[in-house]
N, C-alpha and C positions, 0 to 999 in steps of 0.2 A: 218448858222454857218458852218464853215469847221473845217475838221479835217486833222490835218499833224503828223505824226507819224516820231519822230528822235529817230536813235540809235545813244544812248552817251557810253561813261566809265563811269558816276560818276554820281547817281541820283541829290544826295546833291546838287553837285556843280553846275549840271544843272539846277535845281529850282533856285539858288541862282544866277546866271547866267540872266535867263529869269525874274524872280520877282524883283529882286532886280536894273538891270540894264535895262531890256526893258520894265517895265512896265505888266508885267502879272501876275495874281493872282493864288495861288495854290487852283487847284479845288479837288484834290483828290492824297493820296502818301499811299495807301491800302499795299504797298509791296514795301522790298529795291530794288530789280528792276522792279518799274513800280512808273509813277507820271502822273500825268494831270496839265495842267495850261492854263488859257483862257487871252486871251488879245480881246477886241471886238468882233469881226464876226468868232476869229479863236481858237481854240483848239490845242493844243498841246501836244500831246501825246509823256510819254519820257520811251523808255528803255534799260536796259541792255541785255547786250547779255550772254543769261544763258542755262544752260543745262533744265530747269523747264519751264512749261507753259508760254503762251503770246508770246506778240510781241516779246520778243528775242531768242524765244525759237530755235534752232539746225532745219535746213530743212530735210527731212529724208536722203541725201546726207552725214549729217554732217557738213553742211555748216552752219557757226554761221554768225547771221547779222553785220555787222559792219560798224560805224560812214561813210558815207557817199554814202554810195552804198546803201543803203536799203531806202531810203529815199521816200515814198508812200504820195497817196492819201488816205484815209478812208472812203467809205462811209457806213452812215449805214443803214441795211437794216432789214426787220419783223422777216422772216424765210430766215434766211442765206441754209440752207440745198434744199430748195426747188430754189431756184436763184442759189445754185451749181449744182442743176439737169439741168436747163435750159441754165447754161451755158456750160456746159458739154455737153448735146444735141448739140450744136450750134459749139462745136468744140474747144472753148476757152483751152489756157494750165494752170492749174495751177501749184505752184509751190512745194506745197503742201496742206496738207487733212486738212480738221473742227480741229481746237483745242482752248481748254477753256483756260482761262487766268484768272486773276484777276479780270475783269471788263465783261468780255464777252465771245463770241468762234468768230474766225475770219478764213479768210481765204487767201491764196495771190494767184491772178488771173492777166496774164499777157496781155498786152495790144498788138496788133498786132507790134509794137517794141520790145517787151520785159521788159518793162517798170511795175513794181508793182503795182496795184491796190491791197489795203485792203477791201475787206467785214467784215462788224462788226455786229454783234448781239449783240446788249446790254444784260447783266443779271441783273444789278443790276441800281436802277434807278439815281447814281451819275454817271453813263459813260454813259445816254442817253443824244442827244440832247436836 
């Protein structure tokens, strides 16, 4: 299973969008900005860009995510906290610190491009693999 994480404007439309027109089924809409929706092998993780917890949450710059530049890989992992100590040791940048969401606490950790990689800890057991 993969996980893609899109920031949209509009949860609704997005679900209605992806379920209704590509074929994915809604796995989880816990919050008006945050939804889950699966199509075979991929996961699709969808949010707004908001002042509150998760994926859209404000980087501590103040920088808010938006529709097509934030566009990450997800993986998830046991103990997110101790993989940010090891990645930290190793040198990696992140973009910012552990923060909880709806579904989990995640992180974003840059690829030697600069390119988002999500760390995800799941919390609850409808946002694990």
């Amino acid at each position: 299973m993969a996980t893609v994480r899109y920031i949209v404007h509009d949860i609704d439309a997005a679900i209605a969008f992806y379920c209704d027109l590509l074929g994915f089924r809604e796995v989880m809409h816990p919050a008006p900005t945050f939804a889950m929706v699966a199509r075979n092998d991929l996961r699709l993780t969808l949010s707004v860009p908001a002042g509150g917890p998760g994926g859209g949450r404000a980087m501590p710059d103040g920088t808010l995510p938006a529709p097509g530049g934030w566009n990450r890989i997800s993986l998830e992992v046991a103990d997110i906290e101790a993989d940010v100590d090891r990645l930290r040791a190793a040198g990696a940048v992140f973009r910012n610190d552990i923060v909880t969401g709806v579904g989990g606490k995640q992180i974003l950790v840059e690829d030697p491009s600069g390119n988002p990689v999500e760390l995800f800890q799941p919390l609850i057991p409808e946002a694990a693999e």
